[in-house]
C-alpha positions as CSV (number, residue, x, y, z in Angstrom):
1,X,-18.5,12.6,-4.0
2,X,-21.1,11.3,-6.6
3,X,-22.3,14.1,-9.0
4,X,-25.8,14.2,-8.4
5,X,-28.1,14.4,-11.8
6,X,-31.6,13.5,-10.8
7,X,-34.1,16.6,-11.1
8,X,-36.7,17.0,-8.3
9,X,-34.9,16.2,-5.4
10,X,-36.0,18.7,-2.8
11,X,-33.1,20.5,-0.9
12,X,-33.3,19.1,2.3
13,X,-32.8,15.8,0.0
14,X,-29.7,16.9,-1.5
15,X,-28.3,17.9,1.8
16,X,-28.4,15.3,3.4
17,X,-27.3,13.0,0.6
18,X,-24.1,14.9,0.0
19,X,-23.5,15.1,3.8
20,X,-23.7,11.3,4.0
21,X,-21.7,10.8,1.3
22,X,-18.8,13.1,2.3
23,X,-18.8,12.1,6.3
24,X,-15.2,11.7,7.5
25,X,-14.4,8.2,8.0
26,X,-17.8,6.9,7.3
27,X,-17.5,4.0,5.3
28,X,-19.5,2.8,1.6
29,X,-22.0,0.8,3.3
30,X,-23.0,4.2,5.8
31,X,-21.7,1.6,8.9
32,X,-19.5,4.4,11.9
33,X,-18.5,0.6,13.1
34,X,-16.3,-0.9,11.1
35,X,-16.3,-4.5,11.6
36,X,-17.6,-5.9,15.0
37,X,-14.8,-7.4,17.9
38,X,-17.0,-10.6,18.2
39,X,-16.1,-14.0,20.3
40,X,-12.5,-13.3,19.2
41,X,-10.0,-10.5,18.5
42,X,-9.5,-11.4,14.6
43,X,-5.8,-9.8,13.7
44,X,-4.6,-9.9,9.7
45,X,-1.3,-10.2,9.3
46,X,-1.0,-8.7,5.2
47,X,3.2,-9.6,5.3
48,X,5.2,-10.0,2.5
49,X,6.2,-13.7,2.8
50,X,7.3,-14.1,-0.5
51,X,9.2,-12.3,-2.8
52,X,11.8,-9.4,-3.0
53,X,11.0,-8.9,0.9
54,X,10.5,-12.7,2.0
55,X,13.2,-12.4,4.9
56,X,11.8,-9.7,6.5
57,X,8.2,-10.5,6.2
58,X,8.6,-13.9,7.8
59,X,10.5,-12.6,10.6
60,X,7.5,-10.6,11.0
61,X,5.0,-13.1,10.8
62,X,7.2,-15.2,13.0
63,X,7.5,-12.3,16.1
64,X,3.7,-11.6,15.4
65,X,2.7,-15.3,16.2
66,X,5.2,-15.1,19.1
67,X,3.6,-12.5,20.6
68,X,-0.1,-13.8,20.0
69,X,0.6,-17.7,21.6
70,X,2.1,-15.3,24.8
71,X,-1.2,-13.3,25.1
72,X,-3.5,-16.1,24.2
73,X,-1.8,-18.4,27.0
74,X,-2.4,-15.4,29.8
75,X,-6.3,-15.5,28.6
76,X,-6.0,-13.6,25.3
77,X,-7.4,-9.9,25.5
78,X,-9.8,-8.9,27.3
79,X,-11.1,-12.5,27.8
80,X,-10.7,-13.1,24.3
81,X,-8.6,-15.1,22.4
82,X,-6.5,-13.6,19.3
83,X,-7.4,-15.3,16.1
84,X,-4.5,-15.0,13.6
85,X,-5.5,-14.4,9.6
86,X,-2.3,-15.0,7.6
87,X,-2.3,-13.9,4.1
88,X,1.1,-13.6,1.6
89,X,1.2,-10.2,-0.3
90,X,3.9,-11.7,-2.7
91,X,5.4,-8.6,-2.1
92,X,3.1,-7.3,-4.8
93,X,1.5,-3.7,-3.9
94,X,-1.5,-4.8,-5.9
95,X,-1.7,-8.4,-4.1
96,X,-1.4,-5.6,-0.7
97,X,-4.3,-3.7,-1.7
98,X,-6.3,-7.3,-2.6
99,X,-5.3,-8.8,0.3
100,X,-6.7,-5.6,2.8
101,X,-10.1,-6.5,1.0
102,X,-10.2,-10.1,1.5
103,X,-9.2,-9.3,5.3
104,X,-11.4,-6.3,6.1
105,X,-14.7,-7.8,4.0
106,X,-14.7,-11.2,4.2
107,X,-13.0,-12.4,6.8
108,X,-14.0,-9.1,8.5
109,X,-10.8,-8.6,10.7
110,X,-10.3,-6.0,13.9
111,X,-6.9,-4.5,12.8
112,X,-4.6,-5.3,10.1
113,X,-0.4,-6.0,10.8
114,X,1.7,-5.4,7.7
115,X,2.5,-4.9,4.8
116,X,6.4,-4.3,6.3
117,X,7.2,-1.8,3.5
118,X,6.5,1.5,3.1
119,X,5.1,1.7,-0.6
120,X,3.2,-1.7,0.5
121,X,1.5,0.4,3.2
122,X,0.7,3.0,0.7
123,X,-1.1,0.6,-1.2
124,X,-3.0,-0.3,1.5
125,X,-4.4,3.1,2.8
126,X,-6.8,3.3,0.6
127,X,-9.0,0.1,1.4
128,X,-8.3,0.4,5.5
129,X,-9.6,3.5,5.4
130,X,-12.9,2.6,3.4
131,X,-13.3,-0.1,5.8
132,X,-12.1,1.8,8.8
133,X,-9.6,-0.3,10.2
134,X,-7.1,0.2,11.6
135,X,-3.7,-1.1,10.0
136,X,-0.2,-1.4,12.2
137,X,3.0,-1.8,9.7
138,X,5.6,-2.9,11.8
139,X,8.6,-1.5,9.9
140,X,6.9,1.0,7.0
141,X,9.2,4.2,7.6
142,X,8.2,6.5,4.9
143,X,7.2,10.1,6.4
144,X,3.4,10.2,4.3
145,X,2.1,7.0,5.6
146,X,1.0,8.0,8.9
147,X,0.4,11.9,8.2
148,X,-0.1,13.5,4.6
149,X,-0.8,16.4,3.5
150,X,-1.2,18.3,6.9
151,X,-3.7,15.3,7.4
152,X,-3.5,12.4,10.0
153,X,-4.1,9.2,8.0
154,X,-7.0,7.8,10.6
155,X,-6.2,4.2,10.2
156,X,-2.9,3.9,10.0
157,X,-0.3,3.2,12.7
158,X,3.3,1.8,12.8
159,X,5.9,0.6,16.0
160,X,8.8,2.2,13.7
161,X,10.2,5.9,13.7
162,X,9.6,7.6,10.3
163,X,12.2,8.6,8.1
164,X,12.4,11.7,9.3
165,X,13.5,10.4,12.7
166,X,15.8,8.1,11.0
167,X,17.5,10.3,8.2
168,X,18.4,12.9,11.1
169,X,19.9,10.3,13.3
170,X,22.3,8.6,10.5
171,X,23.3,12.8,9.3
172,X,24.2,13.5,13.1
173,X,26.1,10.4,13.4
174,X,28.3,10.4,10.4
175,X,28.7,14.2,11.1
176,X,29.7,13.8,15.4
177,X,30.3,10.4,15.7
178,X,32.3,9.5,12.3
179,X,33.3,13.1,12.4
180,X,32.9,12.9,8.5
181,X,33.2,16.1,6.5
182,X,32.3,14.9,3.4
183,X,29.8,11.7,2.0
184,X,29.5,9.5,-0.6
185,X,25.5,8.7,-1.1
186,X,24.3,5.5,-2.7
187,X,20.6,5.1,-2.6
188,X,17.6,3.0,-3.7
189,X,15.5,5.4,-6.0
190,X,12.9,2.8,-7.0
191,X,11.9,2.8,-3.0
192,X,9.8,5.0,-0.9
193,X,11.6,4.2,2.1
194,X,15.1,5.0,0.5
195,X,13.9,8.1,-1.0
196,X,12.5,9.5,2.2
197,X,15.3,8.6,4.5
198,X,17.7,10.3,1.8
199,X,15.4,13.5,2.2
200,X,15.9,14.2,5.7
201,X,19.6,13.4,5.9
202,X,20.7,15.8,2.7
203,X,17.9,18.2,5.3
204,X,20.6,17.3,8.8
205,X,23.7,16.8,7.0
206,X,26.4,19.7,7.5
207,X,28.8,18.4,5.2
208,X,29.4,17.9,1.6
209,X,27.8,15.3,0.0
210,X,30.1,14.6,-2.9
211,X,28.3,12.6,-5.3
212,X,24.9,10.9,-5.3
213,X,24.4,7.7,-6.9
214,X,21.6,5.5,-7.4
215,X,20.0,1.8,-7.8
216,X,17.5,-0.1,-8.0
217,X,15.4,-2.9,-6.3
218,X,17.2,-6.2,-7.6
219,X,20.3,-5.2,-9.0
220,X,23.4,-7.1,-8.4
221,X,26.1,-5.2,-9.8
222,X,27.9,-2.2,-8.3
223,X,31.2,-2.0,-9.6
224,X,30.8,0.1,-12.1
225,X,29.2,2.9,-10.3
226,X,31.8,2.2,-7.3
227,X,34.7,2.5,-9.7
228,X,33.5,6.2,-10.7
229,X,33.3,7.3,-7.4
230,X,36.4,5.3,-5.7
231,X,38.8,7.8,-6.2
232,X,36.9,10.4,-5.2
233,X,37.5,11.6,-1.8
234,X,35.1,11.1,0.7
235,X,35.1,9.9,4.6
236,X,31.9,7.7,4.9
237,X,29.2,6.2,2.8
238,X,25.8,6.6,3.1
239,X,24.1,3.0,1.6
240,X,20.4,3.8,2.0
241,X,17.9,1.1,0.9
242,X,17.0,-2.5,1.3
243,X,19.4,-5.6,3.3
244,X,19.7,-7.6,-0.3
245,X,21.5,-4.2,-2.5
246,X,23.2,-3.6,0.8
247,X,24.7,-6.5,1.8
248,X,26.5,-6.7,-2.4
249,X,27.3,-3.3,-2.6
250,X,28.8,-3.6,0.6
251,X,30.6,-6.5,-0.2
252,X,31.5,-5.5,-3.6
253,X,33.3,-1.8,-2.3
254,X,35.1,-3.8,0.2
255,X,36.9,-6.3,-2.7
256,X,37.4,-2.9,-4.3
257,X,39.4,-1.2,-1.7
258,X,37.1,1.3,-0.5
259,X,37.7,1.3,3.3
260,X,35.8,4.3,4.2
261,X,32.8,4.0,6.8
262,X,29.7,2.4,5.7
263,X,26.3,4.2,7.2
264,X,22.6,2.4,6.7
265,X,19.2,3.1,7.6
266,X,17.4,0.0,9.2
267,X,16.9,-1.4,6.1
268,X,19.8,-3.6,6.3
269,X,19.0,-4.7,10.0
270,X,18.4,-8.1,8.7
271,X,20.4,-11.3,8.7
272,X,20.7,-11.4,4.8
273,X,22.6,-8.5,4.7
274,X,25.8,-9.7,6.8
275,X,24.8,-13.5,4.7
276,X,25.3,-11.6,1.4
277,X,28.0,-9.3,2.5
278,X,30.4,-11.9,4.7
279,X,33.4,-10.7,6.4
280,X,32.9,-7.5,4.1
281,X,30.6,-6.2,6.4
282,X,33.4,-4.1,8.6
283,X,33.0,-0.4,9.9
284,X,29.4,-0.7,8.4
285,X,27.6,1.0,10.9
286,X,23.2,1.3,10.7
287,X,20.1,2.4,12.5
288,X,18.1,0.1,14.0
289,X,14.7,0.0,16.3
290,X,16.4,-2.6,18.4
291,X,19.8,-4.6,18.9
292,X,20.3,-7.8,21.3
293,X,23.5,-6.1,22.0
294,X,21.7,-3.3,23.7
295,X,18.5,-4.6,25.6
296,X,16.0,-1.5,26.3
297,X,14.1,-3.1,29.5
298,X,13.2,-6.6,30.6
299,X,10.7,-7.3,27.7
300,X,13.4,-6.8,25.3
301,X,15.2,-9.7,27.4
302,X,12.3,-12.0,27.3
303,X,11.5,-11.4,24.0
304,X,15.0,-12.5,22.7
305,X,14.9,-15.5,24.8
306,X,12.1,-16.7,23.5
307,X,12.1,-16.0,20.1
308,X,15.4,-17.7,20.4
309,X,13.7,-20.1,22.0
310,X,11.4,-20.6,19.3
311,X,12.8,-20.2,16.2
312,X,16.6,-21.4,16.8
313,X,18.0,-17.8,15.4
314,X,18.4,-14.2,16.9
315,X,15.4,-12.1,16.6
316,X,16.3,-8.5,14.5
317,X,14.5,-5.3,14.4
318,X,12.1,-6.3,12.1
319,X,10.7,-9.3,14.4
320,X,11.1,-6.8,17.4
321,X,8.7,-4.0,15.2
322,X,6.2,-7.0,14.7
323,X,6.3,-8.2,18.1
324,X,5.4,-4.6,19.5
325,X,2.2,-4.1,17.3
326,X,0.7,-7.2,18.7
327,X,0.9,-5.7,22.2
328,X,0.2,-2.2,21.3
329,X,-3.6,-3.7,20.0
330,X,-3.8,-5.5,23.8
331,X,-3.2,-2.1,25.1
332,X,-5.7,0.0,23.0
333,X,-8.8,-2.7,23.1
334,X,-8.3,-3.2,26.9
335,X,-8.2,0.2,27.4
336,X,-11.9,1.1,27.8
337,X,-15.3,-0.2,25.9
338,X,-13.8,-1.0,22.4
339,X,-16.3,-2.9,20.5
340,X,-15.2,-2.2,17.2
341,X,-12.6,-1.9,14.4
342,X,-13.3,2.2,14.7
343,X,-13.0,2.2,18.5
344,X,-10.2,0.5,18.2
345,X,-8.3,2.9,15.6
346,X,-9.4,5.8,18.3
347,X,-7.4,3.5,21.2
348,X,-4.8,3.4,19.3
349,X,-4.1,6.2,18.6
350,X,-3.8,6.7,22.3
351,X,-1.4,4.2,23.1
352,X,0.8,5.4,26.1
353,X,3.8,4.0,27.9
354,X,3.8,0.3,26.3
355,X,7.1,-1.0,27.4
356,X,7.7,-3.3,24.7
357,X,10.9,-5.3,23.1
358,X,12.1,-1.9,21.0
359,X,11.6,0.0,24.1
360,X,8.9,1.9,25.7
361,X,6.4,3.2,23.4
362,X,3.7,6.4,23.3
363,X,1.9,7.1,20.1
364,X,2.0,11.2,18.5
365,X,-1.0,12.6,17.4
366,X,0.4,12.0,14.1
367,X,0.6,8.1,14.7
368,X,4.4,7.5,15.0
369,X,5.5,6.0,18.1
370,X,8.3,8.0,20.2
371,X,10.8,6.3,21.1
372,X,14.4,5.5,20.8
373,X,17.0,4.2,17.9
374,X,20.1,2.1,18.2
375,X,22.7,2.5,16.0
376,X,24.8,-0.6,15.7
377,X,28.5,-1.6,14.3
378,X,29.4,-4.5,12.4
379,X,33.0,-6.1,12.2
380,X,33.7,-9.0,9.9
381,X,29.8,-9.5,9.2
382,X,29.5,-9.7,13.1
383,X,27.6,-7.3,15.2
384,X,30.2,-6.1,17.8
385,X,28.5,-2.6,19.2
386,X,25.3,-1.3,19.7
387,X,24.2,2.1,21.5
388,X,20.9,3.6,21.7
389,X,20.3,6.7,20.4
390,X,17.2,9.4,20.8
């Protein structure tokens, strides 16, 4: 709110400036609106398609333009065709929060998909919610995005489980599954996502977690922090962060002689983890919001077929996360007289039983989709199990 400093304005003046000012959700220029759903649906995709997260991100883009050409050749929604705005954050937040501006104010989208990252969607928040629209990140797990500070963020959506969700599965499984009484933990600390996920799991985990070591985004070297610990005994790793770290430090322990179970959060359910970590990649075991191994209905079917199909290569979670916020905007601007970007974060955030390709989907009242996990097995870099999980 703008300190006010002007003498003479009568108080019915000042009241109703400061109420103006301070409406919830209102937006600088005064509009309740948004931006107006006109001949089109106009969808920005805000991905990261190049840089540290480049994999990902186009696997997103990829699913997100899968799932658009579907709708568009069944007569779009509502009658309307989807009109795709690609823009490359670099993997930048500041390029993110740049990027939400060029899409909300000039090209004056309906709903934004991505960024795929978790401190990427932080960024963002703060320009979605001036505009008042709504923003879907496929794959941004972090607990705060969607709910903060006993607040429900009102624009902000995601087809992933939080971290919360996700740290409690991966301590219950190493715990009954693994039946491991005691964990080595190796973790991203320069990442939101990492440090949520490891919250939750020190929060589940009934064992004893015998060291704690850390890393950061873009390092290439483990061995030295692996030969401290090696000796140590232990019955499972926890790797928590990003596919890239993953995939070496996976590879790494392995030439190393550490044998012990490896446990990840979905941030290594991405082809350039097994790429980077080979034959390596054995008893590695990971969350994940979807596995061709273990198909949760028909629409997960159809969507591997035809992202197959496609893009010659196996769709992973990622892609699937993507896919699913396409649909999940059908659902909420079909579902009654949505004329604008506001209306359209309201629909969304009553979004129930969309059977999509990570399974079927209801939104919470604080934005997070419930649903299930999978939590899949690698053997000689080759994905050999898959189960899902609630």
């Amino acid at each position: 709110m703008k300190k006010i400093a002007i003498l003479g304005l009568s108080v019915l003046g000042l009241v109703l400036l400061v109420a103006c000012g301070s409406a919830p959700g209102a937006s600088q220029s005064g509009s309740d609106k948004g931006n107006t759903i006109g001949k089109t649906v106009k969808i920005g995709v805000n991905m990261e398609l190049s840089g540290a997260y480049a994999a990902p991100g186009n696997a997103e883009k990829n699913a997100i333009q899968l799932a658009t050409d579907e709708i568009n050749a069944k007569g779009g929604i509502g009658g309307k065709q989807i009109e795709l705005v690609v823009k490359d954050n670099k993997t930048d937040n500041g390029e993110v929060a740049t990027v939400v501006s060029n899409l909300t104010n000039n090209d004056k989208v309906a709903a934004i998909i991505g960024p795929m990252s978790s401190g990427g969607t932080l960024a963002a928040t703060p320009n979605v919610t001036k505009a008042q629209v709504p923003l879907i990140t496929p794959t941004g797990t972090n607990d705060s995005l969607t709910y903060k500070n006993d607040k429900v963020q009102p624009y902000i959506f995601r087809t992933i489980f939080p971290d919360a969700f996700q740290g409690k599965v991966i301590a219950n499984y190493i715990e009954k599954s693994l039946n491991a009484k005691k964990v080595l933990v190796y973790y991203d600390n320069s990442s939101d996502y990492a440090r949520g996920i490891l919250k939750t799991f020190k929060a589940n985990y009934k064992g004893t977690i015998v060291d704690t070591l850390s890393y950061q985004a873009g390092d290439k070297d483990f061995q030295a922090a692996l030969t401290k610990v090696k000796n140590k005994s232990f019955d499972a790793i926890a790797v928590i962060g990003y596919y890239a770290e993953g995939g070496l430090i996976t590879k790494q322990a392995r030439e190393m002689g550490i044998t012990q179970p490896i446990v990840g959060g979905d941030g290594i359910s991405d082809p350039t983890y097994t790429a980077l970590a080979g034959n390596a990649a054995t008893n590695v075991h990971y969350v994940a919001g979807f596995s061709t191994k273990a198909p949760f209905n028909e629409t997960t079917k159809k969507f591997i077929d035809a992202y197959q199909k496609a893009y010659n290569e196996e769709p992973s979670a990622f892609a699937a996360c993507a896919y699913d916020a396409v649909y999940m905007i059908k659902q909420a601007a079909e579902s009654g007289k949505v004329e604008n970007s506001v209306a359209l974060a309201k629909a969304l955030g009553n979004v129930k039983g969309l059977v999509g390709a990570t399974g079927t989907i209801d939104i919470d009242k604080h934005h997070n989709p419930v649903k299930s996990a999978v939590m899949v097995k690698l053997e000689e870099g080759k994905e050999v199990a898959a189960e899902i999980v609630k």
